[in-house]
N, C-alpha and C positions, 0 to 999 in steps of 0.2 A: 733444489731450492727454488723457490717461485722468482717470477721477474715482477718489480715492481707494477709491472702495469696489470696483473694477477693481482693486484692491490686495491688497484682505482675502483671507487666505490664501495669499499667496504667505509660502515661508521665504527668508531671508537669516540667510548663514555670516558671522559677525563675527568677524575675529581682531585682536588689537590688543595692541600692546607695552604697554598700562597699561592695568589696571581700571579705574579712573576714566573714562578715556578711552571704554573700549567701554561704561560704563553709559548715558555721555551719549548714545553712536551709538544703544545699545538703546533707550530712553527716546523717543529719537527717532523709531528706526523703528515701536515699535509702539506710542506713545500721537499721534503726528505724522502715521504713516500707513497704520496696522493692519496692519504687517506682523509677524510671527509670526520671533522671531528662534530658531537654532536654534545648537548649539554654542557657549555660551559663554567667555568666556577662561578659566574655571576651571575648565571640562571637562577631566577624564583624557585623557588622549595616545590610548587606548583606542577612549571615544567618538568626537572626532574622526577617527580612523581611521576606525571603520564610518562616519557620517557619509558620510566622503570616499569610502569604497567603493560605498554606496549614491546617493551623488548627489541625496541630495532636499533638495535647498535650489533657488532660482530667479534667484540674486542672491549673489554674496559679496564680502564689502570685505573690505580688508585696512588696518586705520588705526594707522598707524605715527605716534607724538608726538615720539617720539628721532631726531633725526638722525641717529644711527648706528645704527637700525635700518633692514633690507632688506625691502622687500615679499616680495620673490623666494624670500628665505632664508625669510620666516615659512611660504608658501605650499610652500615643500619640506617643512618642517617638520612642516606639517599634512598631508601627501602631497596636498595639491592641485592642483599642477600639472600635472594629467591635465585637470583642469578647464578651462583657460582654450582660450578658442576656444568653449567647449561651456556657458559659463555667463557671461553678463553679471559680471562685474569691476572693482568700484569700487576705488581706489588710494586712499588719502588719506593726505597726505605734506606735508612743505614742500621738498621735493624737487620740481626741476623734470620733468617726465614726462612725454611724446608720447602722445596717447588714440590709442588704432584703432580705430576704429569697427567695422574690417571684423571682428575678434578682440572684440570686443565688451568693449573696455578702457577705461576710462576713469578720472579721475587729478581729482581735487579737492584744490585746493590747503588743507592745514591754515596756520593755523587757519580755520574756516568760519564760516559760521552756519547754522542751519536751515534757512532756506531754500532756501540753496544746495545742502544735502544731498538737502532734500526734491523740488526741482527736477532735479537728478543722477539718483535713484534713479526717479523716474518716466520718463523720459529711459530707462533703461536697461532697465525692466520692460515698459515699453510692446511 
């Protein structure tokens, strides 16, 4: 397993249907595991566009709170689904969901805890 400082400097795209939500994800990712979060929820449609065009991020979740929120839909949204296959993809949901390992997807069941995210994202950065 990697040691977090194998960490430092990678970016992760965080999109998520509640601010709240994605401060805790951010919070997490980079006082938890030095990771550099990039595009946040309250980015311009703009940003995240180049963003998505450029591709420099290492890692993107997409943390859905609502039930009736779509991973799928958020990720059209932010024109990222060019992405999957080509960038590790954390899911988090209370939505049940198949990981592929081989697409490099994976699906944390909300609510979490730390650890479990902390343990997910190295999992997926390794």
């Amino acid at each position: 397993m990697n040691s977090d400082t194998d960490l430092a400097g990678k970016k992760v795209l965080v999109l998520s249907d509640n601010e709240t939500f994605f401060m805790v994800i951010q919070l997490n990712l980079q006082k938890g595991l030095g990771l550099e979060v990039v595009a946040p929820a309250s980015s311009s449609l703009k940003q995240r566009e180049s963003l998505s065009k450029d591709g420099d991020f290492d890692l993107i979740v997409v943390a859905m709170s609502s039930p009736m929120s779509e991973p799928v839909v958020a990720l059209a949204k932010a024109s990222l689904a060019k992405h999957i296959g080509q960038v590790p993809l954390l899911i988090i949901s209370d939505r049940p969901f198949d990981s592929d390992p081989d697409d490099q997807i994976a699906h944390l069941e909300f609510p979490f805890n730390a650890n479990a995210l902390h343990d997910k994202i190295r999992e997926l950065l390794r």
